[in-house]
VEXBAPA-65553 format. One record per residue: residue in three letters; residue number from 1; x, y, z of N, C-alpha, C in turn. Coordinates in steps of 0.2 Angstrom, whole numbers, m for minus. Each point is the difference from the previous one (the first is absolute). Example, Ala and Ser with C-alpha at 12.3 -4.5 7.8 and 13.67 -1.06 7.14 Angstrom:
<sites>
   residu   num    n_px    n_py    n_pz   ca_px   ca_py   ca_pz    c_px    c_py    c_pz
      ALA     1      66     m28      39      m4       6       0       4       6       0
      SER     2      m2       5      m4       4       6       1      m4       5       3
</sites>
This chain:
<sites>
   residu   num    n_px    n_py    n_pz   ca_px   ca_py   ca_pz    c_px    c_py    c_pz
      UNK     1     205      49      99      m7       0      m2      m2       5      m5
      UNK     2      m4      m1      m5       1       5      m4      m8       6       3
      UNK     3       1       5      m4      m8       4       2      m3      m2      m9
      UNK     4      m6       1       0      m5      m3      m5      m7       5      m1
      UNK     5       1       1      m4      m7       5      m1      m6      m7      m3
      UNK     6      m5       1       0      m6      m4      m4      m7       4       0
      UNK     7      m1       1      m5      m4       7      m4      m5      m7       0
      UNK     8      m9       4       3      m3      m5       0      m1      m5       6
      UNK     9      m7       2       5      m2      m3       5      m6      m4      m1
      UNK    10       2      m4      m4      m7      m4      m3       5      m7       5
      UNK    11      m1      m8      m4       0      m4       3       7      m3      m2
      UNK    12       2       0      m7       6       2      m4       6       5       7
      UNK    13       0       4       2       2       4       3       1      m2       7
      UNK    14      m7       0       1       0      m2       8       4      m7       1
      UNK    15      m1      m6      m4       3      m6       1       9       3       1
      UNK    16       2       3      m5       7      m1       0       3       5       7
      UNK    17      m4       5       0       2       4       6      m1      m6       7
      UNK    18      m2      m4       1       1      m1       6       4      m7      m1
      UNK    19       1      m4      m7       6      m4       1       7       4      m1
      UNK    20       1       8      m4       6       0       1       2       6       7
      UNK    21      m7       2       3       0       1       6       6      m4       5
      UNK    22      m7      m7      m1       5      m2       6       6      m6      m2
      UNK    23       0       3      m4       6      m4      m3       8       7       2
      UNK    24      m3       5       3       5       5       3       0       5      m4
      UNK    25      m3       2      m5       4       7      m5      m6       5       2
      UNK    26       3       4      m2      m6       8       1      m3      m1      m5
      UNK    27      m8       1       1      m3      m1      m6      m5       7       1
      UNK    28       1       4      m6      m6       7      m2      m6      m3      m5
      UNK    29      m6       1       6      m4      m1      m6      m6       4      m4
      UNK    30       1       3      m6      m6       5      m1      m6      m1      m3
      UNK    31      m3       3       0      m8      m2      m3      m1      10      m2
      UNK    32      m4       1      m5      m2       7      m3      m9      m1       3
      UNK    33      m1      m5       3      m8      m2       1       1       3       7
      UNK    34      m6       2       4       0       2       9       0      m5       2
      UNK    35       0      m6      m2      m1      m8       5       5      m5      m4
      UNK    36      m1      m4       5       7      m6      m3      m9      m6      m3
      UNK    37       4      m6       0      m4      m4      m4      m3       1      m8
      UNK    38       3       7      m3      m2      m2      m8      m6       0      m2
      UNK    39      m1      m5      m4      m8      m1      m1      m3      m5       1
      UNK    40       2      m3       5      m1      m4       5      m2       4       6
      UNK    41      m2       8       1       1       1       7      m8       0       0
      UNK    42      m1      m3       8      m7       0       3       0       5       6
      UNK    43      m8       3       1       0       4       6      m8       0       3
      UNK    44       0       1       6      m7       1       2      m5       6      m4
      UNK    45      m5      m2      m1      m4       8      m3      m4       1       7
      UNK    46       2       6       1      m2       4       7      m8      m1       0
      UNK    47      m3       1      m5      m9       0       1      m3      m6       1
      UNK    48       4      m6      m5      m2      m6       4       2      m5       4
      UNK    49       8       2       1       6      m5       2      m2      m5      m3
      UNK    50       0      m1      m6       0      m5      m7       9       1      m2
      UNK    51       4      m7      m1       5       1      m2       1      m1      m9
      UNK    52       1       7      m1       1       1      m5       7      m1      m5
      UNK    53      m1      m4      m6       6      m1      m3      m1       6      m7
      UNK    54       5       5       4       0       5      m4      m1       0      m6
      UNK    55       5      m2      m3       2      m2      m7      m3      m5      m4
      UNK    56      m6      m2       2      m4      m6      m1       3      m7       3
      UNK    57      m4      m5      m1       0      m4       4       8      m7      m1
      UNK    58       2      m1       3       5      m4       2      m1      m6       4
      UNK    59       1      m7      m4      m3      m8       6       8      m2      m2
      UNK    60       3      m3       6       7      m2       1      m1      m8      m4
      UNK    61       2       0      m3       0     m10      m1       8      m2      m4
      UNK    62       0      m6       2       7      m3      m1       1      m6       2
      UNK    63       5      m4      m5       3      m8       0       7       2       2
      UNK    64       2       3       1       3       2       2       3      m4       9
      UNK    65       3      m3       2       0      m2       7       4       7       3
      UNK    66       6      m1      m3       4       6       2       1       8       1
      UNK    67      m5       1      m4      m6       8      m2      m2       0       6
      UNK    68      m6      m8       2      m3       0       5       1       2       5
      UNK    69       2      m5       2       7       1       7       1       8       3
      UNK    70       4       2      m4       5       5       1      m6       7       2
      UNK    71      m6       1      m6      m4       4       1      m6       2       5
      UNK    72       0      m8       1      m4      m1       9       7       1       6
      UNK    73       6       3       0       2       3       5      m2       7       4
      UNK    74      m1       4      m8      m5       5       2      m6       1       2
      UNK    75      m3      m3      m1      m9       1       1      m4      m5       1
      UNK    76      m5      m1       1      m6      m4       0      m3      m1      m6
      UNK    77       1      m6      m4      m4       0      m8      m7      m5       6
      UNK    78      m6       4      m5      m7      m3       3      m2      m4      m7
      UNK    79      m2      m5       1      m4      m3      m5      m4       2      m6
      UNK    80       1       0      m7      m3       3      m5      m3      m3      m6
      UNK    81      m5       0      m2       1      m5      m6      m6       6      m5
      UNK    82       3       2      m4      m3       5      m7      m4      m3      m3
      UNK    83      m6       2       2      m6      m4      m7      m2       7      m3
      UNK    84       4       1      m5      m3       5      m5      m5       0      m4
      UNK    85      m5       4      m2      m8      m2      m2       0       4      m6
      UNK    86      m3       1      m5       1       0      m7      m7       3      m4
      UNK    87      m2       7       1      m7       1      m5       1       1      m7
      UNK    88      m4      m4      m2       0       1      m7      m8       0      m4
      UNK    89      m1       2      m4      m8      m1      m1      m4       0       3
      UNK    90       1       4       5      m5       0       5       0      m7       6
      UNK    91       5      m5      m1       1      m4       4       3      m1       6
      UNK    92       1      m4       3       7      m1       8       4      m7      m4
      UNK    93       5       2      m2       5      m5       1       6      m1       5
      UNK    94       2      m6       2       7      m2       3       7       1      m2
      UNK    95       3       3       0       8       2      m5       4      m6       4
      UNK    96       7      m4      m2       0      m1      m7      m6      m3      m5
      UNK    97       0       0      m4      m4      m5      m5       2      m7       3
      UNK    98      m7      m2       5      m1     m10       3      m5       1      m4
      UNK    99      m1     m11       2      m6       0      m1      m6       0       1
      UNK   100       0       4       8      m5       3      m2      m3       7      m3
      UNK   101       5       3      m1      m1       7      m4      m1      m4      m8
      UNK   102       2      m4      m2      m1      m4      m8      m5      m3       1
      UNK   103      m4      m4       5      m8      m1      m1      m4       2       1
      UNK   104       1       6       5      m6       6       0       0       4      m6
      UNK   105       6       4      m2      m3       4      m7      m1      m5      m7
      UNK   106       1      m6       0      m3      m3      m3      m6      m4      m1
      UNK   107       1      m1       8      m8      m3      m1       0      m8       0
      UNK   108       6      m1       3       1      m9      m2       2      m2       7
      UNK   109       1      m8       1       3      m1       6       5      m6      m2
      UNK   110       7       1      m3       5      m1      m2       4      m2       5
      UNK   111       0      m8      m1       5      m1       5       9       2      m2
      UNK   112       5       0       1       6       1      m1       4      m2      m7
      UNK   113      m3      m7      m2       1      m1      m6      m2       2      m3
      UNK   114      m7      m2      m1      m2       6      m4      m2       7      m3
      UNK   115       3       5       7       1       6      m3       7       1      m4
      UNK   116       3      m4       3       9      m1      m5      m4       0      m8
      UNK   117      m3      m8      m1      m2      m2      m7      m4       7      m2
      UNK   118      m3       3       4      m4       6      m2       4       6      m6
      UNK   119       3       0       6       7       7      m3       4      m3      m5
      UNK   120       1      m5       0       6      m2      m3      m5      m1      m8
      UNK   121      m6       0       0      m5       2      m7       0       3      m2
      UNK   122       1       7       5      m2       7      m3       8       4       1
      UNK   123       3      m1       1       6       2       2       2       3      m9
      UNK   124       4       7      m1       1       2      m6       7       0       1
      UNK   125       4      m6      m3       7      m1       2       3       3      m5
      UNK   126      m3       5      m5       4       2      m6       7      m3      m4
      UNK   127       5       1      m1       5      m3      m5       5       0       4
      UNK   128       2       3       7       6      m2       4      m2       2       5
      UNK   129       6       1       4       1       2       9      m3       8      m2
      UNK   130      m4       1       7      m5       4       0       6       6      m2
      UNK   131      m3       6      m1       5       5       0      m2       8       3
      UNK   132      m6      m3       3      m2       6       3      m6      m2       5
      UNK   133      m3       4       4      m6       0       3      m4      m5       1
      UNK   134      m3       4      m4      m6      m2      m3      m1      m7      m6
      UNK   135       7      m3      m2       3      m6      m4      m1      m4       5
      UNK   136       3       0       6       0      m3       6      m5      m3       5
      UNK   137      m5       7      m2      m5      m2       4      m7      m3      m3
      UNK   138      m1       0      m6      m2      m4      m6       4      m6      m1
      UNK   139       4      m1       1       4      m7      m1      m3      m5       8
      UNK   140       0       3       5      m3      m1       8      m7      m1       0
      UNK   141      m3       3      m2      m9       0       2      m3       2      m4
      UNK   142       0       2      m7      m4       2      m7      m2       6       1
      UNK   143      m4       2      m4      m2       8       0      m5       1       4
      UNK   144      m5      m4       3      m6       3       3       3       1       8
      UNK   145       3      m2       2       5       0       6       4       6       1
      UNK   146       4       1      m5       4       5      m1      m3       6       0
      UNK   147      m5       0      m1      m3       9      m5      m3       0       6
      UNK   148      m2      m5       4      m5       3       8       2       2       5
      UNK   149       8      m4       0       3       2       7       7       5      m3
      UNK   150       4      m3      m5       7       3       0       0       7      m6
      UNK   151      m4      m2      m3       2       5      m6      m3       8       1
      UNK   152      m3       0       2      m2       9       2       2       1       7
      UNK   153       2      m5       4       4       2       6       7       2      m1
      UNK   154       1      m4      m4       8       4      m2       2       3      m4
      UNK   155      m5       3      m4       1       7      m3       0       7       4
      UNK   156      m5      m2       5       1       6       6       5      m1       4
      UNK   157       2      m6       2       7      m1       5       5       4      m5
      UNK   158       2      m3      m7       5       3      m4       1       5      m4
      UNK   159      m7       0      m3      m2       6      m1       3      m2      m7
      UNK   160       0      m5      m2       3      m3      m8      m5      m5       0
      UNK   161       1      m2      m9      m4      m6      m2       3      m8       3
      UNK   162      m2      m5       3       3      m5       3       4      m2      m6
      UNK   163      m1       1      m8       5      m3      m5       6       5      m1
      UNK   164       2       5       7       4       3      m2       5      m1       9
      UNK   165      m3      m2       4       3      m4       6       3      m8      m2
      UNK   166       8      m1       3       2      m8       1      m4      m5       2
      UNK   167       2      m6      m2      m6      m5       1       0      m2      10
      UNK   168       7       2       1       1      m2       7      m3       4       7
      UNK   169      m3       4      m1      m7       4       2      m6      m6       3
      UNK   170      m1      m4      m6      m5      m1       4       4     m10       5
      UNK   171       5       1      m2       1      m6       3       2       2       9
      UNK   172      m4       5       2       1       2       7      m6      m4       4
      UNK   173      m6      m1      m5      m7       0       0      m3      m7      m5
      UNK   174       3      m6       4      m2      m5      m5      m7      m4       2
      UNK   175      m3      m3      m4      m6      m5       1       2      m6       3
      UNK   176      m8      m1       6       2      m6       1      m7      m4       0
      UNK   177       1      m6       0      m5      m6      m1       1      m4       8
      UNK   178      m1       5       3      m4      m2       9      m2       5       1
      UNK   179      m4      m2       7      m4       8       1       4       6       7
      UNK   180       7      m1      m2       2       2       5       0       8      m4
      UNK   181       0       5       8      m1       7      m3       4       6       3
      UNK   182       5      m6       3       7       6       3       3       3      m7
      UNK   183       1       7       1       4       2      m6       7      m2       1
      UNK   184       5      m1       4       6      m1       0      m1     m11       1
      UNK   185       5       0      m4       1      m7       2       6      m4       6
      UNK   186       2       7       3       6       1       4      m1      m4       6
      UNK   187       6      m4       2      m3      m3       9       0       6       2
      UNK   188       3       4       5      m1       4       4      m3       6      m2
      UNK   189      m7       0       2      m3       9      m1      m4       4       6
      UNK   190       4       5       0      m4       1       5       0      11       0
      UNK   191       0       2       4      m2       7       2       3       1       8
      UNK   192       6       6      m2       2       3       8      m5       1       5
      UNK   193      m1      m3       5      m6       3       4       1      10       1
      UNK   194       6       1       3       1       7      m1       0       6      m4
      UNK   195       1      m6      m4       2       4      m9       6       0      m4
      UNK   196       1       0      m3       7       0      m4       5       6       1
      UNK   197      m3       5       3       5       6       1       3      m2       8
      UNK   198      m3      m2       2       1      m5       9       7      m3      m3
      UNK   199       1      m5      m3       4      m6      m2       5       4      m5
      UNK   200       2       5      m2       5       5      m4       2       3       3
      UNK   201      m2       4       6       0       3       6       6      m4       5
      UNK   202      m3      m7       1       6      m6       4       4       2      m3
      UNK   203       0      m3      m7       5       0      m4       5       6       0
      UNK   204      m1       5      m1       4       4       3       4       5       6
      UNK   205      m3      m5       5       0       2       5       5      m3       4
      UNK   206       8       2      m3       8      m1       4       1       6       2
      UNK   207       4      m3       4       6       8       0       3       3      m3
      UNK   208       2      m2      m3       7       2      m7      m6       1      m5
      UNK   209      m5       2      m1      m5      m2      m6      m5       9       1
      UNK   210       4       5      m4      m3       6       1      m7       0      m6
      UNK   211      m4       3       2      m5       1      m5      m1       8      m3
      UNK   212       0       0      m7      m3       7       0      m5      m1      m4
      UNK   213      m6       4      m1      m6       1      m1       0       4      m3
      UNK   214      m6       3      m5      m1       6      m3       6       3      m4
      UNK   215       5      m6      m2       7       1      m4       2       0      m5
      UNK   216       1       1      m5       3      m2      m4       8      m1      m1
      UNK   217       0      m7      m3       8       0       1       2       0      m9
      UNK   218       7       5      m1       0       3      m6       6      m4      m3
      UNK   219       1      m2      m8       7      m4      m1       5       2       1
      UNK   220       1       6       1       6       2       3       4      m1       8
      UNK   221      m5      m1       6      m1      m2       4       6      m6       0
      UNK   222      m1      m6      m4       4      m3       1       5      m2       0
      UNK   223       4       7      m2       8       0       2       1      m3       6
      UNK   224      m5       5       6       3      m1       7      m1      m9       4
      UNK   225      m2      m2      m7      m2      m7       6       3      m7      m2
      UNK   226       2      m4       3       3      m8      m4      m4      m2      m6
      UNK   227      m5      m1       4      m5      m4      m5     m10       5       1
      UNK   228       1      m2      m6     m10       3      m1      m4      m4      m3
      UNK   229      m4      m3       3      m7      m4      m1      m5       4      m1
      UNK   230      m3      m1      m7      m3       7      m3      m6      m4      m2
      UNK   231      m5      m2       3      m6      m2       0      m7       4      m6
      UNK   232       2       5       1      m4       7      m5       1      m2      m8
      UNK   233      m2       5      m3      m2      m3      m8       7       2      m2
      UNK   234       2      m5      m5       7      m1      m2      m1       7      m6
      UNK   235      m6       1      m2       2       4      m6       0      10       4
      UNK   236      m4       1       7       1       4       3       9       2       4
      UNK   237       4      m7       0       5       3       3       6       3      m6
      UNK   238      m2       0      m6       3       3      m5      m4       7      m1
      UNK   239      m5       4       3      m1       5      m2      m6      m3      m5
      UNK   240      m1      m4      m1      m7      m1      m7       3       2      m7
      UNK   241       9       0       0       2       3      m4       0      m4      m7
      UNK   242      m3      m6       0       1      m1      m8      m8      m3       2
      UNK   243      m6       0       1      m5       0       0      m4      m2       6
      UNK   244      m8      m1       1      m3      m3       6      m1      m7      m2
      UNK   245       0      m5       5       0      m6      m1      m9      m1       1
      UNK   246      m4      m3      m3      m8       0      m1      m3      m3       6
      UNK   247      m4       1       5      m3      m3       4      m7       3       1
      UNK   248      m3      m5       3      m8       1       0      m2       2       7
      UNK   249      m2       5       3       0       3       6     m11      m3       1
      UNK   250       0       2       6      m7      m1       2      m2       6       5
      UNK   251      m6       3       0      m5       6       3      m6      m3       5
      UNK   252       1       1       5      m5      m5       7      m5       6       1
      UNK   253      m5      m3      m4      m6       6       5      m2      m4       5
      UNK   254      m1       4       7      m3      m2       7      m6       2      m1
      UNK   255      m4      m5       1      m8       0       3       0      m3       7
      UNK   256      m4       4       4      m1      m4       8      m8      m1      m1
      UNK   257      m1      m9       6      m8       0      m3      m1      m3       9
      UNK   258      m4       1       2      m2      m6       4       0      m8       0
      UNK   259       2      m4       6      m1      m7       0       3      m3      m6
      UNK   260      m4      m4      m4       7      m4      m5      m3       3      m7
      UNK   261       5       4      m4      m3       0      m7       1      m7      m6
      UNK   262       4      m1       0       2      m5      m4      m3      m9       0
      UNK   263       4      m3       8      m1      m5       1       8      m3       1
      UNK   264       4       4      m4       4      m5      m4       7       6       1
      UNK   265       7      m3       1       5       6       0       2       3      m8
      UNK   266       0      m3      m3      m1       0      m8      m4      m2      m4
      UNK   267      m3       5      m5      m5      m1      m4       4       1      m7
      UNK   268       2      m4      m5       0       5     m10      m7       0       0
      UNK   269       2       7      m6      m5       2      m5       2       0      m6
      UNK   270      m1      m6      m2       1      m3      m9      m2       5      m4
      UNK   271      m5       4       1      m5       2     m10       5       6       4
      UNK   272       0       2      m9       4       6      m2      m8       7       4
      UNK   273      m5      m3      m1      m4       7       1       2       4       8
      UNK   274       2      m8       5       2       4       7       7       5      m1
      UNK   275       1       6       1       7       3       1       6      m3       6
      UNK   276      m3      m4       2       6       0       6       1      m7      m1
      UNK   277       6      m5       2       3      m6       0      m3      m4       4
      UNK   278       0       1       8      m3      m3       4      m1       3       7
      UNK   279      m6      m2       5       0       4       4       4      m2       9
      UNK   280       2       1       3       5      m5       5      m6       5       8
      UNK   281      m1      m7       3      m2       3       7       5      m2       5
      UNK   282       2       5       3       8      m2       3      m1      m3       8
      UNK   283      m6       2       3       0      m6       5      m2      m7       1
      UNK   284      m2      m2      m7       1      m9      m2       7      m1       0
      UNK   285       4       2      m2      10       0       0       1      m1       9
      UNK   286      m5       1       3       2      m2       8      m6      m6       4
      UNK   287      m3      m4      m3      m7      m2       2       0      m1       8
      UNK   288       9       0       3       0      m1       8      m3       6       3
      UNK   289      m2       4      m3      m1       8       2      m7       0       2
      UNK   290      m3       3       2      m8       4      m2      m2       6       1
      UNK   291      m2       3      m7      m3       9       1      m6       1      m3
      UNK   292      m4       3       3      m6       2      m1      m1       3      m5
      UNK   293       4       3      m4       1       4      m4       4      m2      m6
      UNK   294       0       2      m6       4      m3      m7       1       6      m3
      UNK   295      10      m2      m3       2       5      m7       1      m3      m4
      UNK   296      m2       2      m6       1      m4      m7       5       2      m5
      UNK   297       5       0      m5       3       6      m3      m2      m5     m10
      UNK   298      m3       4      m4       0      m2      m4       6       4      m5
      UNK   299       6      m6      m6       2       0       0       2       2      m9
      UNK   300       3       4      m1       0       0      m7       7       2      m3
      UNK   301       1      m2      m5       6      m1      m2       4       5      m8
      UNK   302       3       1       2       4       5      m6       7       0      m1
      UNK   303       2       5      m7       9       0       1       2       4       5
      UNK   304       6       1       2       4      m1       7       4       8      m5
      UNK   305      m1       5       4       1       6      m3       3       3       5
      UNK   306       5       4       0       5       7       2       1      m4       9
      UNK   307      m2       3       5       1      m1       7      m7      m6       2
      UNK   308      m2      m4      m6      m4      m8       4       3      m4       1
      UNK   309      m3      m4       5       1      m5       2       0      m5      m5
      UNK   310       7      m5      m1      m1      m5      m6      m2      m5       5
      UNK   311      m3      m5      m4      m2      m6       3       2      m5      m5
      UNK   312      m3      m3      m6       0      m4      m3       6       3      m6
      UNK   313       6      m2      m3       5      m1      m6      m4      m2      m5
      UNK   314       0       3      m5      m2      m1      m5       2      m4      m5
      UNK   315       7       0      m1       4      m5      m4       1      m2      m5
      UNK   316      m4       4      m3       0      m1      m8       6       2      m3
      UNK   317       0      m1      m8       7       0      m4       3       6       4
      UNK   318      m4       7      m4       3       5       2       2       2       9
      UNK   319      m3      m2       3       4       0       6       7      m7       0
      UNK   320      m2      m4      m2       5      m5       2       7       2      m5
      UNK   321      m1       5      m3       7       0      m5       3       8       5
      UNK   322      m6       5       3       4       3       4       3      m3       6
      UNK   323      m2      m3       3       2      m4       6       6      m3       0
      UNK   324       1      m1      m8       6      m5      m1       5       6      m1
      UNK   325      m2       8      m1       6       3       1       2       2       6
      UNK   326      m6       1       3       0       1       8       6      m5       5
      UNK   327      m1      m6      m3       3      m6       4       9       0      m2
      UNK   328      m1       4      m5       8       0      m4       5       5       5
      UNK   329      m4       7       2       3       2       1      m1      m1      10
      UNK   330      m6      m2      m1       2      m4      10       7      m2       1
      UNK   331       0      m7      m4       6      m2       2       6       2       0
      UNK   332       0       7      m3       7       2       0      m1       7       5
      UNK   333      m3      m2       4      m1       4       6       5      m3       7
      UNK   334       3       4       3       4      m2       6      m2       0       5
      UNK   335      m1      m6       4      m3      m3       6      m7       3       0
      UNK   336      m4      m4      m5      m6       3       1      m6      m7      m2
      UNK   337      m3      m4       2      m4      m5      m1      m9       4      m1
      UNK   338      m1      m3      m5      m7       1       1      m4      m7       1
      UNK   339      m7       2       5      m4      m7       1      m6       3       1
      UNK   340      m5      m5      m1      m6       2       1      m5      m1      m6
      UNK   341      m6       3       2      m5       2      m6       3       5      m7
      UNK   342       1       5       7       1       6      m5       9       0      m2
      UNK   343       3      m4       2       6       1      m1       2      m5      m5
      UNK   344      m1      m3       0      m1      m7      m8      m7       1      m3
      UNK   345      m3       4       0      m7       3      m5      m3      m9       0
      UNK   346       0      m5       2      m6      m5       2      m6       0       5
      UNK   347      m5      m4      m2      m6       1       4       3      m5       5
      UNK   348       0      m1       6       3      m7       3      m6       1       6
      UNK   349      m2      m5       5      m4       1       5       7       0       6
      UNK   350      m4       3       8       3      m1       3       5      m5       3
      UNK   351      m1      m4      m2       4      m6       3       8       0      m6
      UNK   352      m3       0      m6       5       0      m4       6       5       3
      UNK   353      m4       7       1       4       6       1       5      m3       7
      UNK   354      m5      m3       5       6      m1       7       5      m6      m2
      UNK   355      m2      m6      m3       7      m4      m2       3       1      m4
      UNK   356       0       6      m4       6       2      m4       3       7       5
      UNK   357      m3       3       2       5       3       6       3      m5       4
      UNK   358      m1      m4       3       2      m5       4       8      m1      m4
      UNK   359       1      m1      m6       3      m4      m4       5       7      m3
      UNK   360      m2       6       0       4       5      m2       4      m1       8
      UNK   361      m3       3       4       6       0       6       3      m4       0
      UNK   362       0      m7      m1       3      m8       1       7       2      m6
      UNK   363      m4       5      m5       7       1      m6       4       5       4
      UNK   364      m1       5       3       2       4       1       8      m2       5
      UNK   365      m5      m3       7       6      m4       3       4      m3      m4
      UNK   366      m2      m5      m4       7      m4      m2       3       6      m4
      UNK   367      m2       3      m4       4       5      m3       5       2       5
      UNK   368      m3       6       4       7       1       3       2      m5       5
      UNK   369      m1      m3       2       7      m7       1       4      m1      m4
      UNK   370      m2      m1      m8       5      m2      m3       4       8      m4
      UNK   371      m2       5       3       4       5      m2      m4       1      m6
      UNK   372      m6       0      m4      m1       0      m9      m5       7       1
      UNK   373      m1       3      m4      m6       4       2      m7      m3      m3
      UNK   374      m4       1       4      m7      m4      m3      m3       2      m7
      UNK   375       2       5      m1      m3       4     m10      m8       2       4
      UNK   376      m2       1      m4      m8       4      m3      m7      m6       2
      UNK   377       1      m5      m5      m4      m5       0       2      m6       2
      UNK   378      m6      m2       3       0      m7       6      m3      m4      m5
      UNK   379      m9       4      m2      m5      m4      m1       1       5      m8
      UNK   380      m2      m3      m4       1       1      m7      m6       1      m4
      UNK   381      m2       7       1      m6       2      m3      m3      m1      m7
      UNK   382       4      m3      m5      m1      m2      m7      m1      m6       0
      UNK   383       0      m4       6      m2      m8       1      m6      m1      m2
</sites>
């Protein structure tokens, strides 16, 4: 049986620790954070027992059968369905763009065809495949659309011109011509009733499955061990030594109010004049709950500086050409795989993150069965 280090008690970490748990090998697990679950971790707020999603807000969805399954061994997912609300001009919209978000700030009452014929009149296709943003999002729904909802909201998210973000940014966030108002299109969505630090917690909860907390684990470190599953920022386990890789971090001011502020678990804030992104009320994220009392965190967004928390890859050229050296030199790292967010610099949702854990251990095992060493990378971050 081999002993195995995995830097990294997010979900990435947590998955592999309990299949190569109990698949028999000693597994050390570190985290530099005082809690396991990552930025996924959830905790009670003492003032209101409101379960709060630290790191902002997190809804599980997935087609996934296999994700599914395996995920509901740990926890109880409670039913969720995300209707994100959307102020702009002083209005309330439905995010994603349906139709009835297109008939109400237009003014019309567009059946399905005709909001297609609509857009496809005003649609600004220019002279090829979009190549950016804002090409994208004008080729989708023309400018009056675009400048209400996306374009000064993603200036604050990125903190760049959307002509200077890829086009495939807004293909996260597509139009639809019904009036459905779920933001994921996903079968399965829902929210741990306990919370997600509850259901990482199972997950790491073997015998042969040590944890350390408040740790960092250093590259040097992995002399002593077979294998390292390095879930942390790939450009950190080199020392930052040929540069920082760009990501866009977020700052949560807490406001406590009585009763409900909002209405809604998510609210954007489209006009550039608001400073904040959007404001999240985090006892909606449990509607099975009730508390007499509400916490709001309004969220704003910036570059990902010295000891922040990175959230969102930035991925542009210059990062993607450092990345490409970073990846050159992983591979030529001995028994050492990297997975995850931060470990292949992708933004992936959770579900992504557990079936491709699922699929590294899966590599792992056959590796050593067939005697070969697994190498560095599984999942290939320049995909």
């Amino acid at each position: 049986m081999a002993h195995i280090a995995i830097v990294g008690a997010g979900f990435s970490g947590a998955v592999l620790a309990q299949e190569l748990g109990r698949a028999g090998h000693r597994v050390e697990v570190f985290d530099a954070r005082a809690h396991v679950a990552g930025n996924c971790h959830t905790a009670r707020d003492a003032k209101t027992q409101v379960m709060l999603h630290t790191y902002g807000p997190h809804i599980f969805h997935t087609s996934n059968q296999r994700v599914w399954d395996y995920i509901q061994q740990f926890g109880t997912f409670m039913p969720f369905v995300n209707r994100v609300k959307a102020i702009t001009g002083g209005r309330v919209f439905s995010l994603p763009l349906n139709l009835l978000t297109i008939n109400q700030f237009l003014g019309q009452t567009f059946s399905p065809a005709q909001a297609r014929a609509f857009f496809a009149g005003i649609a600004e296709q220019g002279t090829g495949t979009p190549a950016n943003f804002e090409e994208q999002a004008l080729a989708l729904m023309g400018r009056e659309l675009y400048e209400a909802f996306f374009k000064n909201y993603t200036l604050k998210q990125w903190g760049m011109a959307p002509t200077e973000l890829p086009a495939s940014i807004l293909k996260r966030l597509p139009m639809r011509f019904n009036y459905d108002d779920n933001y994921y299109n996903s079968q399965y969505q829902g929210i741990p009733r306990d919370g997600y630090t509850a259901i990482v917690e199972n997950l790491l909860d073997l015998p042969n499955v040590s944890l350390h907390l408040g740790t960092r684990f250093a590259r040097a470190q992995a002399a002593g061990y077979d294998q390292v599953f390095c879930s942390g920022p790939i450009d950190a386990w080199f020392g930052y030594d040929e540069g920082r890789l760009g990501y866009r971090t977020l700052d949560f001011v807490r406001e406590d109010h009585a009763d409900d502020y909002q209405g809604n678990a998510v609210i954007n804030y489209c006009d550039l004049s608001v400073p904040w992104t959007r404001i999240s009320e985090h006892k909606h994220f449990a509607p099975w709950e009730q508390h007499a009392d509400t916490v709001v965190f309004k969220e704003y967004s910036r570059l990902c500086e010295g000891d922040d928390t990175p959230y969102y890859p930035i991925r542009l050229v210059a990062e993607k050409a450092l990345l490409a050296h970073y990846v050159q030199r992983a591979r030529r790292e001995r028994n050492v795989t990297f997975v995850g967010r931060l470990g292949t610099y992708r933004y992936i949702d959770m579900h992504v993150t557990i079936a491709e854990a699922l699929d590294v251990a899966q590599h792992y095992a056959q590796s050593l069965a067939a005697g070969v060493p697994p190498g560095s990378f599984v999942v290939d971050p320049l995909g």
